[in-house]
Steps between C-alpha positions, in 0.01 A plus 500: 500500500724695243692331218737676225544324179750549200374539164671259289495698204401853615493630117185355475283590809291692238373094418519363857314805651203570233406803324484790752594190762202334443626112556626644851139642577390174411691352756451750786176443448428170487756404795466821728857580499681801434775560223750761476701439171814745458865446249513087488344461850138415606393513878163286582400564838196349690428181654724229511300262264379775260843594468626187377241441263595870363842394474357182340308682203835716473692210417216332251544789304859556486517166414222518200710869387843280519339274261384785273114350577209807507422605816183703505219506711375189427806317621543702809181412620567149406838557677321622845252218497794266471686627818156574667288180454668231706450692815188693445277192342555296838182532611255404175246750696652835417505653265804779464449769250753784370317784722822513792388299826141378343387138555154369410341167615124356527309653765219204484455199467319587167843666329710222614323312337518739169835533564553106511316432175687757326802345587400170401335606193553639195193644444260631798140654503450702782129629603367655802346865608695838489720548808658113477838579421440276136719777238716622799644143592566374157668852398730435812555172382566629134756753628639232734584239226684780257691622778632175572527391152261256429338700264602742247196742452207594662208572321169640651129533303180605521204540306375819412141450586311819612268524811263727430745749302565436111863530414441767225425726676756552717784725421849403344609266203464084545753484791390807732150307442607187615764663789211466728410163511868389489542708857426248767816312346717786524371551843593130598867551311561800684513352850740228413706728276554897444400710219875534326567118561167448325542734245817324415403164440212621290693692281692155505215289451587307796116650613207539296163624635266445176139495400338159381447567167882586444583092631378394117736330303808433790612258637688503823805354635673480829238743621258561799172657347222606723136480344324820741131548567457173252117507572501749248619305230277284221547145448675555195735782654585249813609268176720661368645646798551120611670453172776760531727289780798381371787236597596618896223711584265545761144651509274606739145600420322734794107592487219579717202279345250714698591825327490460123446821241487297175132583297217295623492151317892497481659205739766585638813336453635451776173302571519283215895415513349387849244271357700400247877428614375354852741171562754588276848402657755754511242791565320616816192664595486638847206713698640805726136630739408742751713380728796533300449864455821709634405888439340715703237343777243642324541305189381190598199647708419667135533183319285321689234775504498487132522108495192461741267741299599457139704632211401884422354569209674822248127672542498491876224284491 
């Protein structure tokens, strides 16, 4: 399908389209369309439905510059998940991200379950072996709610815990140390969204991907934060991450108890929230396993090698 619209004020395309035509990238993007923008004209071609929620963000934004509101990116994307949700959040079990044509939904019985108690909770622990799909799903879930609006930022930690490398002595100042640990995130953000989209909202701070120890001292709003490789946190780091969540936000807390790298003697936290927070309502604690495991074949043959003869030791012993 191919539709032309007219510009109601075509002075100010400069506003509706976004610096270098960012807003329309935006769009394109997150609708799989196609615009073509030339004098007081804009052609959106694609399929019929896309198409009309183009023409539907179009409008939003007119309307919003006719009213001499902001329109930046913040608002467009609020814009798109206004003419996209209705449609796209029929079925609760998918999960539609910005990445053109990508869906993601449970693939066991295990992650709908996770993906149940995160929607009926506002706070979820999430614990089960490598391979489980725990970070992945509530990323896509993340990215799903700020696309459709039901969230306004997205905010992703870990903590910096070494295994079996100290962070002094790798190369770089604070954040080129702590790059590394922050990359399975990046990796999960990259298949719902690409790397200019990304870059975007981070230098909006619609994104954050953030060490633990930088959470002190916040608190957080209207916000889906995302509590990574948790195992690895103390009991009074889990604290005061628990403490950060604001009015409207959501968090999600993933961790593999069987492979923690604190110092001998030091419980984990995510073991002690665990013990501690058990029966609380509004929270939920659920267990991914083997059989939830959705890599590569190979993973959960490994997992159960290393579950039937015991934990390595870091002297090979």
């Amino acid at each position: 399908m191919e539709l032309s619209l007219s510009l109601e004020e075509p002075q100010r395309r400069g506003v509706l389209f976004g610096p270098a035509d960012s807003h329309l990238r935006m769009i394109r993007e997150a609708l799989g369309v196609q615009i073509f923008a030339r004098g007081g004209q804009v052609k959106v071609t694609g399929s019929a439905e896309n198409v009309s929620r183009a023409a539907a963000v179009l409008e939003n934004l007119q309307r919003a510059i006719r009213h001499n509101r902001p329109v930046d990116s913040a608002v467009v994307a609020e814009a798109i998940s206004t003419a996209a949700g209705a449609a796209e959040q029929a079925d609760p079990d998918v999960l539609d991200v910005y990445a053109a044509g990508t869906t993601i939904r449970a693939k066991t019985p295990g992650q709908q379950r996770y993906l149940e108690a995160v929607r009926g909770n506002d706070l979820v622990f999430c614990m089960g072996p490598a391979g489980t799909g725990k970070t992945y799903l509530a990323v896509a879930v993340a990215v799903n709610m700020l696309k459709h609006g039901l969230a306004k930022r997205l905010i992703l930690v870990r903590p910096a815990v070494e295994a079996g490398e100290k962070l002094g002595f790798l190369p770089g100042d604070m954040q080129a140390k702590v790059n590394p640990y922050l990359r399975p995130l990046f990796d999960a953000l990259h298949d719902m969204m690409d790397y200019e989209q990304i870059r975007r909202f981070m230098v909006n701070d619609l994104i954050e991907v953030i060490p633990l120890a930088f959470m002190r001292g916040r608190t957080l709003n209207d916000s889906v934060v995302i509590l990574d490789e948790a195992q690895n946190t103390t009991a009074a780091q889990m604290l005061m991450f628990l403490t950060r969540m604001g009015h409207g936000s959501k968090m999600i807390v993933t961790g593999d108890d069987s492979q923690v790298d604190l110092e001998p003697g030091v419980r984990s936290g995510l073991l002690d929230a665990r013990a501690r927070l058990s029966g609380i309502r509004g929270l939920a604690f659920v267990r991914l396993d083997k059989g939830d495991i959705v890599r590569h074949r190979l993973v959960q043959n490994i997992v159960e090698a290393y579950a039937r003869n015991g934990k390595p030791s870091e002297d090979g012993n």
